[in-house]
C-alpha positions as CSV (number, residue, x, y, z in Angstrom):
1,X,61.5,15.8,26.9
2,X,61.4,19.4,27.7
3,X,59.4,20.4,31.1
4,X,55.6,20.5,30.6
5,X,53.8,24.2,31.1
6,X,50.7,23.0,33.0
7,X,50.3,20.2,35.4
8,X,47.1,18.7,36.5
9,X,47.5,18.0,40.3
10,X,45.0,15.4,41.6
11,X,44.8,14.9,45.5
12,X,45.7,18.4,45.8
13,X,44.3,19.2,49.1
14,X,45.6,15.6,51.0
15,X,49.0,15.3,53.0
16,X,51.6,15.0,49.6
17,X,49.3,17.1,47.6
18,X,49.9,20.1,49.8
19,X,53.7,19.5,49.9
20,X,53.7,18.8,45.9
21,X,51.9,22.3,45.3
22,X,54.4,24.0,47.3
23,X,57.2,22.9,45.9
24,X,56.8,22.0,42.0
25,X,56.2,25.6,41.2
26,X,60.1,26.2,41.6
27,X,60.9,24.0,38.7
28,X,58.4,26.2,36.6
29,X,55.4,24.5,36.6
30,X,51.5,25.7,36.1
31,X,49.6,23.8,38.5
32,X,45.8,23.0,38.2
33,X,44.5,21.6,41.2
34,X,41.5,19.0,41.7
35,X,40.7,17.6,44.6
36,X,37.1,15.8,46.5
37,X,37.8,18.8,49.0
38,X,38.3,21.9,48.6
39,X,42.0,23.2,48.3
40,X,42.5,25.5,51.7
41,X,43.8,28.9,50.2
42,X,43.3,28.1,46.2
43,X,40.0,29.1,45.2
44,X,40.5,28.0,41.6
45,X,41.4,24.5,42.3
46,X,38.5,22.4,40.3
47,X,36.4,20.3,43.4
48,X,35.1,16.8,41.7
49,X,34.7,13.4,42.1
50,X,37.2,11.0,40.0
51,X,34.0,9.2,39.1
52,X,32.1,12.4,37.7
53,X,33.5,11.6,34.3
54,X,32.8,14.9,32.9
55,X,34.3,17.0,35.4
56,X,37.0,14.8,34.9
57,X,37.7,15.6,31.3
58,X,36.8,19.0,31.8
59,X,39.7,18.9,34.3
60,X,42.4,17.4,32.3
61,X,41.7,19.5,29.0
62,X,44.5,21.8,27.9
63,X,47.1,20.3,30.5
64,X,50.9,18.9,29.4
65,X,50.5,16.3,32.3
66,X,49.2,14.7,35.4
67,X,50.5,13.9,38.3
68,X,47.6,12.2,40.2
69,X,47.9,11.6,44.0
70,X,44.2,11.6,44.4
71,X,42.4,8.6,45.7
72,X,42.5,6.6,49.5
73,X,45.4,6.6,50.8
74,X,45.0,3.6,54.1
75,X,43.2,0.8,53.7
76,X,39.2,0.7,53.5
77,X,36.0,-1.7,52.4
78,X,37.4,-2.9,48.9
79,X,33.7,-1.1,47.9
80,X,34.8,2.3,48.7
81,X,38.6,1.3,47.2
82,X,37.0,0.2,44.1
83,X,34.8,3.9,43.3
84,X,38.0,5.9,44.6
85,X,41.0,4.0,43.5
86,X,40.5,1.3,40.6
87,X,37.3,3.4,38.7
88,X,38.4,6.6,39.1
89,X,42.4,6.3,37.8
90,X,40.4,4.5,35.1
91,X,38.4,7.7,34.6
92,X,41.5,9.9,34.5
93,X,43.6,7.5,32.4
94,X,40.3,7.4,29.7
95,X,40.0,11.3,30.0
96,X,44.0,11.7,29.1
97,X,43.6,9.3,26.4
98,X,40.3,11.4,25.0
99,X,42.4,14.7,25.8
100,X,45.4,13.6,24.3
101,X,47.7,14.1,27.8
102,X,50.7,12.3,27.1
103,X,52.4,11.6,30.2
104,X,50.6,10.6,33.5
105,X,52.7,10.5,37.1
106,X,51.0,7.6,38.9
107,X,51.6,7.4,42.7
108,X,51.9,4.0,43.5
109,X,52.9,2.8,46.9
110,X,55.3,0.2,48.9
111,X,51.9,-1.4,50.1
112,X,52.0,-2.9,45.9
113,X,54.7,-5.2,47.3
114,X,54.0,-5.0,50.9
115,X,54.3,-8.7,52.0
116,X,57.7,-8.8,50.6
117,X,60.3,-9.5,53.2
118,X,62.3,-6.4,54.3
119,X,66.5,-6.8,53.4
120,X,68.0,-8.1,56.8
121,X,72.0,-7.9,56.9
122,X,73.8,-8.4,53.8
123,X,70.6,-9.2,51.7
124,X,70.4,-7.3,48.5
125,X,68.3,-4.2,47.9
126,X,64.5,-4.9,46.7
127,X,64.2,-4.5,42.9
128,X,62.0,-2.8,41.0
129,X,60.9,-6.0,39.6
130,X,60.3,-7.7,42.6
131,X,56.5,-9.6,42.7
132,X,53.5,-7.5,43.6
133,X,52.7,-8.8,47.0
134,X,49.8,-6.4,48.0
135,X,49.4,-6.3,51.8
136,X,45.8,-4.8,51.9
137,X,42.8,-3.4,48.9
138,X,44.8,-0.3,49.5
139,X,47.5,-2.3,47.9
140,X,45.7,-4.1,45.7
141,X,44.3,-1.0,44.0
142,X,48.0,0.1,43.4
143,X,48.6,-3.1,41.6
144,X,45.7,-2.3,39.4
145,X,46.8,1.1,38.5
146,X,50.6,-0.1,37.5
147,X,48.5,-2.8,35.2
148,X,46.2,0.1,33.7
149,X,49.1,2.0,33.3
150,X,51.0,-0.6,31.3
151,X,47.7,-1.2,29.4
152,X,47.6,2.7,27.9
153,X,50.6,2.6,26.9
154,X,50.7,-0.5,25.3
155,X,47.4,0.1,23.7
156,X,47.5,4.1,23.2
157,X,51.1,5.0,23.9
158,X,50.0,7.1,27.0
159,X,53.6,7.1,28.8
160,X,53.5,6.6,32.7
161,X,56.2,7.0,35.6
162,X,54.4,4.5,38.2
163,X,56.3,5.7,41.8
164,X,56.1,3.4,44.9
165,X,56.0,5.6,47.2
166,X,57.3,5.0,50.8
167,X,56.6,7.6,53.4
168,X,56.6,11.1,52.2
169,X,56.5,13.2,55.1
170,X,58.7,16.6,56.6
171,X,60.9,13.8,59.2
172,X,60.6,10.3,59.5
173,X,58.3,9.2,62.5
174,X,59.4,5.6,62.9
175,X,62.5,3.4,62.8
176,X,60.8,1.7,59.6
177,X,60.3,4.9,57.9
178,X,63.8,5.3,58.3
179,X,64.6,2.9,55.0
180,X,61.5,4.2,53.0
181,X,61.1,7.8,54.1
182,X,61.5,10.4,51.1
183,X,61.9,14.1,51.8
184,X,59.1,16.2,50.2
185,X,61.9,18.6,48.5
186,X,63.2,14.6,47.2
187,X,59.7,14.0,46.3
188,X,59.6,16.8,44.2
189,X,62.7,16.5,42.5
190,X,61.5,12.6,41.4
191,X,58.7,14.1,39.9
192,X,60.2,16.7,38.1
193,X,62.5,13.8,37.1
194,X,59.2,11.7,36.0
195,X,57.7,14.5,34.3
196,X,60.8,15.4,32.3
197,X,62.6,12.3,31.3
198,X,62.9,11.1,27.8
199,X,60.9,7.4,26.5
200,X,59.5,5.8,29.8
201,X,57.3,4.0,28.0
202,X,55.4,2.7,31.7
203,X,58.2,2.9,34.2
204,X,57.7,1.6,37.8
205,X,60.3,3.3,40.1
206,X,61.0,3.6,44.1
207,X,60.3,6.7,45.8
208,X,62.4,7.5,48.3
209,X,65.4,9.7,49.4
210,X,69.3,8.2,49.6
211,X,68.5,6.3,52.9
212,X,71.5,4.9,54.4
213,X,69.2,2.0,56.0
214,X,67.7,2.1,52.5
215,X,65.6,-1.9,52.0
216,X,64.6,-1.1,47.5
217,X,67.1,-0.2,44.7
218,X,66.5,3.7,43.2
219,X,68.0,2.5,39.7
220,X,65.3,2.7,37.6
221,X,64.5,6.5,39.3
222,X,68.3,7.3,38.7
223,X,67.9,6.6,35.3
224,X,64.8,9.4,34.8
225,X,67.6,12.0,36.2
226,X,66.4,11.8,39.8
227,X,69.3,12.5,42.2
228,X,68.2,12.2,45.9
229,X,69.6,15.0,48.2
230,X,68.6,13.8,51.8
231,X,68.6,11.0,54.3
232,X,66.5,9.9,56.9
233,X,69.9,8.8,59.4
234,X,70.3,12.1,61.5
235,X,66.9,11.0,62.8
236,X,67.9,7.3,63.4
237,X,69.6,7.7,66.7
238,X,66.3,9.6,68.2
239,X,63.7,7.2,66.9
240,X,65.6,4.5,68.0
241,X,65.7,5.4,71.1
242,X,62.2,6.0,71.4
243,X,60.8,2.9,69.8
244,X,63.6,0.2,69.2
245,X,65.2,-2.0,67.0
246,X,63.1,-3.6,64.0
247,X,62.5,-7.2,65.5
248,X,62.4,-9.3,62.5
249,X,60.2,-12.1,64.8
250,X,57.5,-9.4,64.5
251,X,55.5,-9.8,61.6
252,X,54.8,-6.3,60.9
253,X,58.4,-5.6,61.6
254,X,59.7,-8.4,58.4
255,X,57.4,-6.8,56.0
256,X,58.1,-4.2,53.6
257,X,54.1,-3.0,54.2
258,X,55.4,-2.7,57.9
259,X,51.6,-2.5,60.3
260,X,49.9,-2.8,56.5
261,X,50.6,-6.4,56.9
262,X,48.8,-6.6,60.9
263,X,47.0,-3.7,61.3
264,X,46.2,-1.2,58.9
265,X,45.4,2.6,59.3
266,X,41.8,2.4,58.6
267,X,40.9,5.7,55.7
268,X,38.2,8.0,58.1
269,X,35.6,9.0,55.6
């Protein structure tokens, strides 16, 4: 499909947010940014709640797409995951159905399918198919928004790219995030890819770059058009000096969640 004009950011002011508004403008895109906060140095950016469902419409009126980041991004009381995460991608995905917004970009996350055992030695890659496993509500709430995703399209043909995210970050910061880390200029490009690719219906896909200690299979994003540039191994040799050698007799070490599975990061607000 050709590139959309205008893209309705959501989460524009957390950690991937602020890489994604850097960086999609380059492949032409309009961005309008919402966020809880306000966006540091974008004083148009729309400040709302998810569950204010008329800012909401307001907010997705006249755009081409979303890409919606927006939400808690560690794990918290499944109260506060319920109002942030499960009702308000509801509220989005009802005010792009009302609006008529055709395509949505849904970050998803590894912590969908977080209990599932990590690829050790010659084990095959983890497919895209692979049974949702959430390792916290965090999780959980991801697996809700793949379902609600399937739903709209099913019911009201509102296509989705559902991406399970790894670790999006400048450099990997530990030996795990060596096999799920994916560059921001990566993350970018698989968006693009996500935004721009032809019939994908609801399409789940992994996010992250061509790791060569890569544990999940990028087919499904190969087939939007994504093509991976980078690779977290000229940072392998430094973490692993630092921190070791994944121990697969350490729970949070066999896991694809990684500390998900023992000890989640707990969301601060």
């Amino acid at each position: 499909m050709p590139a959309p004009r205008t893209v309705l950011l959501t989460g524009a002011a957390g950690g991937l947010g602020t890489l994604m508004r850097d960086l999609l403008p380059d492949y032409g895109y309009e961005l309008r940014l919402l966020d809880l906060r306000p966006v540091e140095g974008a004083p148009d950016a729309i400040t709302a709640d998810l569950a204010d469902q008329d800012a909401v419409r307001e907010a997705v009126r006249g755009v081409d797409a979303i890409i919606h980041l927006a939400g808690i991004s560690l794990e918290a009381p499944f109260e506060k995951i319920l109002k942030a995460n499960i009702e308000g991608t509801y509220h989005l995905y009802e005010a792009a159905r009302e609006e008529g917004v055709g395509r949505i970009v849904f970050a998803s996350s590894n912590h969908a399918v977080g209990y599932t055992p990590r690829p050790q030695g010659d084990d095959p890659l983890i497919p895209v198919d692979t049974p949702r496993r959430p390792d916290t509500f965090y999780g959980l709430s991801k697996c809700f928004g793949e379902d609600l995703a399937q739903l709209y399209w099913d019911k009201h043909g509102l296509e989705t790219v559902s991406v399970r995210i790894g670790s999006c970050f400048p450099e990997p910061t530990s030996v795990r995030m060596l096999s799920v880390w994916m560059s921001p200029a990566d993350g970018a490009r698989l968006f693009h890819a996500a935004l721009t690719a032809e019939h994908v219906g609801h399409t789940v896909v992994h996010g992250s770059s061509a790791n060569t200690r890569l544990w999940w299979d990028l087919t499904t994003a190969r087939a939007l058009g994504y093509e991976p540039q980078d690779d977290s191994e000229p940072w392998a040799e430094k973490l692993i000096a630092e921190q070791g050698e994944l121990d697969p007799e350490n729970e949070a070490h066999a896991y694809l969640g990684g500390h998900f599975v023992t000890d989640p990061p707990i969301w601060p607000y």
